[in-house]
MDAnalysis code that builds the backbone (N, CA, C; Angstrom):
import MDAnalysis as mda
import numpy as np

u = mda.Universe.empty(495, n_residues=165, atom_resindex=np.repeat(np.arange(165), 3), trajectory=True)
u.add_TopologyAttr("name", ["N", "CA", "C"] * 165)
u.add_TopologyAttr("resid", np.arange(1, 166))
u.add_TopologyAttr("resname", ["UNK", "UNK", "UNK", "UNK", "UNK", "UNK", "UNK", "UNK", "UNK", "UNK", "UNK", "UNK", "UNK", "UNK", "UNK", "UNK", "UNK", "UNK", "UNK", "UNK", "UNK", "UNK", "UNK", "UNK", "UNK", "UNK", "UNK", "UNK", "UNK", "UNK", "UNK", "UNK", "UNK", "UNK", "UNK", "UNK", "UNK", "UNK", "UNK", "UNK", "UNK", "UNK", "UNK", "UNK", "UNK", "UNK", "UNK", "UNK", "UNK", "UNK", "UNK", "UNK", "UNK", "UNK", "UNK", "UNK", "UNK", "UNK", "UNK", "UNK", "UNK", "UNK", "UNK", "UNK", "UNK", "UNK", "UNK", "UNK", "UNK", "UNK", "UNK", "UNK", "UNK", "UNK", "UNK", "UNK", "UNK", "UNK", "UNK", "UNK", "UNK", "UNK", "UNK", "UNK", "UNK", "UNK", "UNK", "UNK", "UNK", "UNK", "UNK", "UNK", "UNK", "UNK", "UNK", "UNK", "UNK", "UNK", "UNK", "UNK", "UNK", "UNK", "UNK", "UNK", "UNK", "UNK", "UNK", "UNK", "UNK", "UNK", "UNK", "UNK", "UNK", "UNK", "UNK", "UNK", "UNK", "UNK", "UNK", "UNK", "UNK", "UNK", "UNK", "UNK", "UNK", "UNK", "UNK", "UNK", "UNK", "UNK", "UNK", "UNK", "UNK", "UNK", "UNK", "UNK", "UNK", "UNK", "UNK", "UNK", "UNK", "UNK", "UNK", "UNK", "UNK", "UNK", "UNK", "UNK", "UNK", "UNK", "UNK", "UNK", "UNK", "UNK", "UNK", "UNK", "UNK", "UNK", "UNK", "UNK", "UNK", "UNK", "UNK", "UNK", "UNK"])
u.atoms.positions = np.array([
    [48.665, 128.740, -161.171],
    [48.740, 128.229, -159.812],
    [49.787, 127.138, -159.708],
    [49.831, 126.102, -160.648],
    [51.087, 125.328, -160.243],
    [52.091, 125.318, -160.556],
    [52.343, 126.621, -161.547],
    [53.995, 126.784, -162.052],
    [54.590, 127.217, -160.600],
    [54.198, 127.913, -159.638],
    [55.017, 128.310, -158.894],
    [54.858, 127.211, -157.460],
    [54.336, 125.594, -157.617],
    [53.877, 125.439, -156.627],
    [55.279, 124.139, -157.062],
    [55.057, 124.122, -158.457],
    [56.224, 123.170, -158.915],
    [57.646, 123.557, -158.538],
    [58.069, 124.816, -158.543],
    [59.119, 124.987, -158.211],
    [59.719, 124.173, -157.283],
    [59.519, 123.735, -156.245],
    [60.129, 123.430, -154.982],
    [60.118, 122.143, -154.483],
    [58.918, 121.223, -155.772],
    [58.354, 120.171, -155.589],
    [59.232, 119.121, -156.318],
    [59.513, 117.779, -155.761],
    [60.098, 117.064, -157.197],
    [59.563, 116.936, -158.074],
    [60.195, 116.814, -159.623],
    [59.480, 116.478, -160.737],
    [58.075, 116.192, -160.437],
    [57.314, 117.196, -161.361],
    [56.067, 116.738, -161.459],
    [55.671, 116.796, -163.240],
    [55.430, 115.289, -163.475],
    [54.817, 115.789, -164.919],
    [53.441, 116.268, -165.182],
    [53.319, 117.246, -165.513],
    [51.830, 118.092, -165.766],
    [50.456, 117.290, -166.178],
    [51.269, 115.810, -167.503],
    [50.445, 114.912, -168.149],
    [49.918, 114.456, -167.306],
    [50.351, 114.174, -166.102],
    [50.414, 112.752, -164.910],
    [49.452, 113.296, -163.838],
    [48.906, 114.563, -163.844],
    [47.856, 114.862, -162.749],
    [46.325, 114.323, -163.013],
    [46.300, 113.337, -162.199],
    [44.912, 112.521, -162.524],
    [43.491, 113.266, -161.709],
    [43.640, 113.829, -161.145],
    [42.666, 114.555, -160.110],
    [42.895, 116.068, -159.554],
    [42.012, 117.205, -159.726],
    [42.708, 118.204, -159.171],
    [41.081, 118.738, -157.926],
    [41.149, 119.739, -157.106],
    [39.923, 119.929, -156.680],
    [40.541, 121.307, -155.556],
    [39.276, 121.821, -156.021],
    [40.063, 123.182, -154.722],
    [38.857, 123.584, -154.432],
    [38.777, 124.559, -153.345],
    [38.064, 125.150, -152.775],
    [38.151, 126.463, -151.797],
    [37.342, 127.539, -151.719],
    [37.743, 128.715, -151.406],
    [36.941, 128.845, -149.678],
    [37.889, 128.851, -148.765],
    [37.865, 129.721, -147.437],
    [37.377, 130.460, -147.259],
    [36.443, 130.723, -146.468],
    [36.307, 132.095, -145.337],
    [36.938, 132.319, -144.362],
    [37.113, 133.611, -143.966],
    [38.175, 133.995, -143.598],
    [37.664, 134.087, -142.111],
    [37.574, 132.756, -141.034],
    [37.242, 132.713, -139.733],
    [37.743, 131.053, -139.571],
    [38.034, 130.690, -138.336],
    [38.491, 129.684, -137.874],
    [37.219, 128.378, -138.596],
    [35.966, 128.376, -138.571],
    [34.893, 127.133, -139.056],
    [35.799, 126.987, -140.280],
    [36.615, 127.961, -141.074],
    [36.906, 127.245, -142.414],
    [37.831, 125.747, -142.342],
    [38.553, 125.282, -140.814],
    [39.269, 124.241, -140.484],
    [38.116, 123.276, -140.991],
    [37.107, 123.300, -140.349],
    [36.344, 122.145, -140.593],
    [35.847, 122.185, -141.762],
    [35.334, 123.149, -142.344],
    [35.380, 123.050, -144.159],
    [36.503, 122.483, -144.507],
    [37.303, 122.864, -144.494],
    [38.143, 122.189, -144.869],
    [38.660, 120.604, -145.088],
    [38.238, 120.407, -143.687],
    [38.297, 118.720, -143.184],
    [37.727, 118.327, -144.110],
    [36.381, 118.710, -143.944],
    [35.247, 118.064, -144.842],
    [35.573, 117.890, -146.541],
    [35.638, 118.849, -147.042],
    [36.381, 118.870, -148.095],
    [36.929, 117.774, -148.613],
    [38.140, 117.876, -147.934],
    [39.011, 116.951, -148.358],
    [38.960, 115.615, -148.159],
    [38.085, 115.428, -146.866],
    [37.321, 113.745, -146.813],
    [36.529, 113.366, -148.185],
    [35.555, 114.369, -148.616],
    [34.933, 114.104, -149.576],
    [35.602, 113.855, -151.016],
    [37.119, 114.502, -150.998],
    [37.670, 114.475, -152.403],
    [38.713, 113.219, -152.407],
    [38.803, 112.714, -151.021],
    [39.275, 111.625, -150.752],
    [38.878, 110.688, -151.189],
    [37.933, 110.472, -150.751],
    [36.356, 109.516, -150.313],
    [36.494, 109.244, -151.987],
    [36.032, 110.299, -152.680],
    [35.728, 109.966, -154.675],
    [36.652, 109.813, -155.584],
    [38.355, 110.181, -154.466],
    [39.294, 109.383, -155.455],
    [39.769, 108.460, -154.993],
    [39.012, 107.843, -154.095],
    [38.921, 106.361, -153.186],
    [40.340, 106.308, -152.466],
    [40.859, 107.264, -151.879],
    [41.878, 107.552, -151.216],
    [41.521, 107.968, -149.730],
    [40.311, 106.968, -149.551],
    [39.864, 107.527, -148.054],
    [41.252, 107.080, -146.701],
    [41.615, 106.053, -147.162],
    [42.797, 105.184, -145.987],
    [43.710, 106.232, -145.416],
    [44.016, 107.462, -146.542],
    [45.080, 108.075, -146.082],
    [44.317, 109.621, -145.384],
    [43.090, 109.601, -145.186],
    [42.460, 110.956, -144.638],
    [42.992, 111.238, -143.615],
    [43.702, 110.478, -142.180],
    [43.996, 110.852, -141.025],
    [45.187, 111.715, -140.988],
    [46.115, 111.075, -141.961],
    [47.360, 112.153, -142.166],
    [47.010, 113.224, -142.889],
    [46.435, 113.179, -144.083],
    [46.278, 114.211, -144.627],
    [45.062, 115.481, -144.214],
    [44.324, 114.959, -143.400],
    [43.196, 115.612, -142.741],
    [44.209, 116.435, -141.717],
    [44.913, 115.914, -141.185],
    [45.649, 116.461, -140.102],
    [46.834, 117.616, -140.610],
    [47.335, 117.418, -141.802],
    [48.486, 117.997, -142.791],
    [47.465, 119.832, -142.652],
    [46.068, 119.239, -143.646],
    [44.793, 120.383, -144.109],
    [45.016, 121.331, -143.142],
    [44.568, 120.182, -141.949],
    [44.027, 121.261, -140.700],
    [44.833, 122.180, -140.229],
    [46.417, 121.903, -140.329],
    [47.971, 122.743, -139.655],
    [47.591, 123.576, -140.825],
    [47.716, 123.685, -142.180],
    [48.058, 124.646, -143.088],
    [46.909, 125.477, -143.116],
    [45.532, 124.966, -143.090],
    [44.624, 126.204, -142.858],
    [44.685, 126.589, -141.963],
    [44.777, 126.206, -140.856],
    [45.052, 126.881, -139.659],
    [46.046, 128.052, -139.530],
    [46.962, 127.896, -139.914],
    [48.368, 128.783, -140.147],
    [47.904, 130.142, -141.301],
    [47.246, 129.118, -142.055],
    [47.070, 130.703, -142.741],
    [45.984, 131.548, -142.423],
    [44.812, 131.347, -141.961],
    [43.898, 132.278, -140.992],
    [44.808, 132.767, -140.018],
    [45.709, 132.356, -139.310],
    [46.092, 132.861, -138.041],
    [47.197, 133.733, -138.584],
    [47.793, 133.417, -139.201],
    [49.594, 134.081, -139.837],
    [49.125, 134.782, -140.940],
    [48.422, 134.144, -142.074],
    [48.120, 135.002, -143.485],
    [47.446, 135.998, -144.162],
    [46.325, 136.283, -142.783],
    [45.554, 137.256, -143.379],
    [46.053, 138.407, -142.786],
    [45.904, 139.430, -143.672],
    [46.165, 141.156, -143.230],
    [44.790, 141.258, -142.079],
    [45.156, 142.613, -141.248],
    [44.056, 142.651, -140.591],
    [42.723, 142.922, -141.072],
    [41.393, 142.542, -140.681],
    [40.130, 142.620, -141.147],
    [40.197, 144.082, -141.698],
    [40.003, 144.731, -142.374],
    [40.661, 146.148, -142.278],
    [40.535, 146.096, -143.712],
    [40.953, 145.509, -144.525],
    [41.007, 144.951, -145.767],
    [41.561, 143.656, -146.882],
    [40.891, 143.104, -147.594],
    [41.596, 141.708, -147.384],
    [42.077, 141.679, -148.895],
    [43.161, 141.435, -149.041],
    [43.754, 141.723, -150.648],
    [43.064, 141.030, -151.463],
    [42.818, 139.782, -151.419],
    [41.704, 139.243, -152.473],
    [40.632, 138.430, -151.798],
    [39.377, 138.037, -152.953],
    [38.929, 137.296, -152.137],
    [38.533, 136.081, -153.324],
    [38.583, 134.783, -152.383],
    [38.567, 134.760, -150.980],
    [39.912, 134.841, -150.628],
    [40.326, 135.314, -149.527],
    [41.359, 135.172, -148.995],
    [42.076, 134.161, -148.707],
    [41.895, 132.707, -148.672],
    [42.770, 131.554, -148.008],
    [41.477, 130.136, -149.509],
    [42.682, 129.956, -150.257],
    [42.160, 128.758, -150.669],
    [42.864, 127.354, -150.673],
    [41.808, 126.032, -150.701],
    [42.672, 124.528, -150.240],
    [42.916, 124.055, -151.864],
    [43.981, 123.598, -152.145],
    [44.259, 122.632, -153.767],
    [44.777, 121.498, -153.299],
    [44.273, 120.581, -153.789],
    [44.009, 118.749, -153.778],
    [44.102, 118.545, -154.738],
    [45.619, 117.927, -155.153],
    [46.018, 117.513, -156.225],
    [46.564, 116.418, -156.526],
    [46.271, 115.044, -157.034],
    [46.771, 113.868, -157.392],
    [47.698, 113.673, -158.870],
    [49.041, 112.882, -158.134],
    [49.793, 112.833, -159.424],
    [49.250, 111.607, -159.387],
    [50.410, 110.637, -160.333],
    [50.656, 109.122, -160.407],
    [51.034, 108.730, -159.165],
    [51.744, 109.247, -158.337],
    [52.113, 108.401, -157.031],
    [52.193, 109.586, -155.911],
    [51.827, 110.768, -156.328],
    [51.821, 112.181, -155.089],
    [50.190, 112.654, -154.869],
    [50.221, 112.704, -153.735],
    [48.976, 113.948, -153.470],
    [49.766, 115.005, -152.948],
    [49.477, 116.311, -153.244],
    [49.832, 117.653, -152.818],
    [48.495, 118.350, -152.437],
    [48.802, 118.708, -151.064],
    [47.644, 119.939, -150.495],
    [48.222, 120.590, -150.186],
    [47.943, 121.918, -150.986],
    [48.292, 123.332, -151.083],
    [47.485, 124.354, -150.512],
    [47.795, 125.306, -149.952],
    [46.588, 126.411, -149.078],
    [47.573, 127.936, -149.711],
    [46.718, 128.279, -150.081],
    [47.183, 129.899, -150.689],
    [46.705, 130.781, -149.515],
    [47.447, 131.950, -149.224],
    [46.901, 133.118, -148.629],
    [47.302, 134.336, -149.119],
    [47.113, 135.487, -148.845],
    [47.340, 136.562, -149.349],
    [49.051, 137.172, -148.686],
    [49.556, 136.673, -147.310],
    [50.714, 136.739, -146.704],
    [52.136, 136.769, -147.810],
    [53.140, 137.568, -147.858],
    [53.841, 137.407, -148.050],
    [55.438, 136.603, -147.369],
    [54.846, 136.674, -145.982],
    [55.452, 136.330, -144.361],
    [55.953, 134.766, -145.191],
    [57.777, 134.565, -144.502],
    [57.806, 133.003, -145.013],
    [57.160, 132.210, -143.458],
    [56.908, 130.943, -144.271],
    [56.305, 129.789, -142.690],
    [57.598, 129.701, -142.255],
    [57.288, 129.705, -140.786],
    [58.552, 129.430, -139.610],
    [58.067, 128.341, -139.079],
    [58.656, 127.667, -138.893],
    [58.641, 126.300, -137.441],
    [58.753, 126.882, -136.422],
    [58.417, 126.701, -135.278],
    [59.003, 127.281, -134.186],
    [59.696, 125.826, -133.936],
    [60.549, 126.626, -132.619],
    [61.369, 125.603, -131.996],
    [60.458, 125.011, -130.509],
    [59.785, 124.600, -130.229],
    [59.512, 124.028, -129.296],
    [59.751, 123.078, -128.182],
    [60.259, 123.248, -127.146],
    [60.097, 121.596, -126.215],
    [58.629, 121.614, -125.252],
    [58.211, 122.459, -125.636],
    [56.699, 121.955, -124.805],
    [55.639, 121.669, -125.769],
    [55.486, 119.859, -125.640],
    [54.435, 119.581, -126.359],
    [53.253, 119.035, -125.398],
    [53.063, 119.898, -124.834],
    [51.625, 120.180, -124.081],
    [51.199, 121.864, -124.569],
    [51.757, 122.145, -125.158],
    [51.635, 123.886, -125.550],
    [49.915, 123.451, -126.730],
    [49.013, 124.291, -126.376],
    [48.037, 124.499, -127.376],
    [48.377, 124.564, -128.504],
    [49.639, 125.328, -129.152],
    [49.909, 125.739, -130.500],
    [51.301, 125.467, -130.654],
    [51.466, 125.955, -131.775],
    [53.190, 126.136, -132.338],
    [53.517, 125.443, -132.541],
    [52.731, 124.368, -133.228],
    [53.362, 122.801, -133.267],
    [52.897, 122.454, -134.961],
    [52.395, 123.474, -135.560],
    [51.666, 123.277, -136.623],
    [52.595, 122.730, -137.833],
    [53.751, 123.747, -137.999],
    [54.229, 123.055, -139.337],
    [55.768, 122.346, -138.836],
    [55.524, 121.771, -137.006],
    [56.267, 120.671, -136.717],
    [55.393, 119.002, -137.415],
    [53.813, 119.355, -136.705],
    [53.157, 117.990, -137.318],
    [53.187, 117.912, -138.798],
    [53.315, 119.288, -139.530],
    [53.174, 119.193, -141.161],
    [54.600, 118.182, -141.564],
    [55.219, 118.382, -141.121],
    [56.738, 117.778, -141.369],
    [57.014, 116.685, -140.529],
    [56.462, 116.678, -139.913],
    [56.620, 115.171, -139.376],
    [55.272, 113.772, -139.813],
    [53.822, 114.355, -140.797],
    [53.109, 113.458, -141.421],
    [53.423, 113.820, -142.983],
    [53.656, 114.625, -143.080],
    [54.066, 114.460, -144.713],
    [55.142, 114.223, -145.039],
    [55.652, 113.834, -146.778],
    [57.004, 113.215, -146.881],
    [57.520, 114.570, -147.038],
    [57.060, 115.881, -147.818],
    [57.623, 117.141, -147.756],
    [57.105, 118.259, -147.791],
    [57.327, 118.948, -147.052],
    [56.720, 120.770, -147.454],
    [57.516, 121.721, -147.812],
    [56.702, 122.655, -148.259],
    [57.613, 123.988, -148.462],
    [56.508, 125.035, -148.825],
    [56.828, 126.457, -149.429],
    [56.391, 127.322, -149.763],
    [57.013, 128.139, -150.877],
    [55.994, 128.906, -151.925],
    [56.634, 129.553, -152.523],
    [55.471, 130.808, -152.706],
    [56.144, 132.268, -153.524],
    [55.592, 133.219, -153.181],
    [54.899, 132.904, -154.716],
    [53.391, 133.902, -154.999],
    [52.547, 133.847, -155.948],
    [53.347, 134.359, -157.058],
    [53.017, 134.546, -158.200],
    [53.295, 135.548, -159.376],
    [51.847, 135.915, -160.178],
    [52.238, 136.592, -160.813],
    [51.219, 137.297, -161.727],
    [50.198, 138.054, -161.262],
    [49.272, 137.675, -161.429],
    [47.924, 138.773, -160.629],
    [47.790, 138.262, -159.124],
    [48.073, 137.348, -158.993],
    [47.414, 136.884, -157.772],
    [49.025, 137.392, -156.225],
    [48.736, 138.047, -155.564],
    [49.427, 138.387, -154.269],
    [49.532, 137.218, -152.947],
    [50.511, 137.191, -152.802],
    [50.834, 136.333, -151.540],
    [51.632, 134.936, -151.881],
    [51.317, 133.535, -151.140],
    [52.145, 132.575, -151.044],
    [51.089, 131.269, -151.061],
    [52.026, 130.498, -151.536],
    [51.829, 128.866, -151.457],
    [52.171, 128.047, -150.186],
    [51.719, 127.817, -149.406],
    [52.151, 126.623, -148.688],
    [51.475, 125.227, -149.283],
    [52.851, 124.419, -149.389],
    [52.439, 123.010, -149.855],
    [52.928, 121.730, -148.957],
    [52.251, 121.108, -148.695],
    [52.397, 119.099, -148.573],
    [52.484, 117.893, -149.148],
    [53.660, 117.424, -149.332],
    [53.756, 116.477, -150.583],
    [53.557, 115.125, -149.683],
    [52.330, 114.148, -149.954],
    [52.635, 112.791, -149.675],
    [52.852, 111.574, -150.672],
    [53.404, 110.802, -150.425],
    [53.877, 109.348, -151.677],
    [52.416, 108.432, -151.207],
    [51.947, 108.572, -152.503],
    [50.745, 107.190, -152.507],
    [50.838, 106.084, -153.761],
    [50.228, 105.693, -153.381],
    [49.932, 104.146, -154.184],
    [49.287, 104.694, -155.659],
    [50.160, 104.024, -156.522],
    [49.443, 104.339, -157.989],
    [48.086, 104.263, -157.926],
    [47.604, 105.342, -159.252],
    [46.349, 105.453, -159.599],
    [45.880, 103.983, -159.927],
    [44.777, 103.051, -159.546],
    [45.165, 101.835, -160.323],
    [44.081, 102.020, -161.543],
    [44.401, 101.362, -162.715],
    [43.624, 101.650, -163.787],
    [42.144, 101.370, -163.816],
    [41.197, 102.236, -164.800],
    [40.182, 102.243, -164.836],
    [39.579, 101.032, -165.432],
    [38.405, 100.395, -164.878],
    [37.415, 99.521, -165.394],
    [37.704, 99.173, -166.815],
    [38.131, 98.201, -167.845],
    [38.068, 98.188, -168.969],
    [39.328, 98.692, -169.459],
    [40.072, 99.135, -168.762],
    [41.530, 99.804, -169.581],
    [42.473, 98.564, -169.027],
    [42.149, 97.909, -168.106],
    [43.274, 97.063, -167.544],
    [43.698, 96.307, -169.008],
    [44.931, 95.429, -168.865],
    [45.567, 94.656, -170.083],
    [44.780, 93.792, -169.334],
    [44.870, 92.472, -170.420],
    [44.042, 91.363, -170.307],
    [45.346, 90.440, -171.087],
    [45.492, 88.790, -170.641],
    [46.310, 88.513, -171.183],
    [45.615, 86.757, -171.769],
])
């Protein structure tokens, strides 16, 4: 899962991932709010609650996009589950990643109506995160990566590991 998520991402050292957490979708719109939830909670326990509003908001565009854009029709669904969330902490990055089975690349639309219900999804992704992108799966698994890179505040060290002088 993250050799191909690294591609596109800056340097990431593999050593340096302090937290990882994912979780698997159903394939109907309630998975937004799973989702939310989710990620408040994985927030919340890597005490990274301050930054939930952007990144809650990042979640909600990319699951959203991929229920609406990523799944084949009900008809048959290439794997399951079909749409999963990855919450991943470096030393100074969180990345939330949403897999779907789509091979389709993400488009922006071009918009000037921001009173429009939609189409604004991976305008807000790019305008609260520092970067996104996508890349397609390999190996067994079919379809694509959409990812969100944000810059956070070092891990600060654990109880008892601090230097003492």
């Amino acid at each position: 899962m993250l050799e191909p998520l690294r591609q596109g991402l800056p340097p990431l050292d593999p050593a340096t991932v302090s937290n990882a957490a994912s979780c698997a979708l159903p394939p109907r719109y309630e998975a937004v709010r799973e989702a939310r939830r989710f990620t408040r909670g994985t927030l919340d326990q890597w005490q990274m609650g301050d930054r939930f509003d952007d990144v809650c908001l990042v979640v909600s565009e990319l699951v959203t996009n991929a229920l609406r854009h990523g799944l084949p029709p009900m008809s048959g669904l290439v794997q399951d589950p079909p749409v999963r969330l990855h919450l991943m902490r470096w030393t100074e990055r969180l990345v939330c990643a949403v897999r779907d089975p789509s091979h389709d690349t993400p488009v922006a639309r071009d918009s000037d109506d921001f009173s429009a219900e939609s189409g604004r999804g991976l305008f807000l992704v790019d305008s609260f995160a520092d970067s996104w992108g996508w890349h397609p799966l390999a190996g067994t698994l079919s379809g694509k990566v959409v990812w969100a890179l944000f810059q956070v505040p070092p891990v600060p060290p654990a109880p008892g590991n601090a230097s003492t002088r």
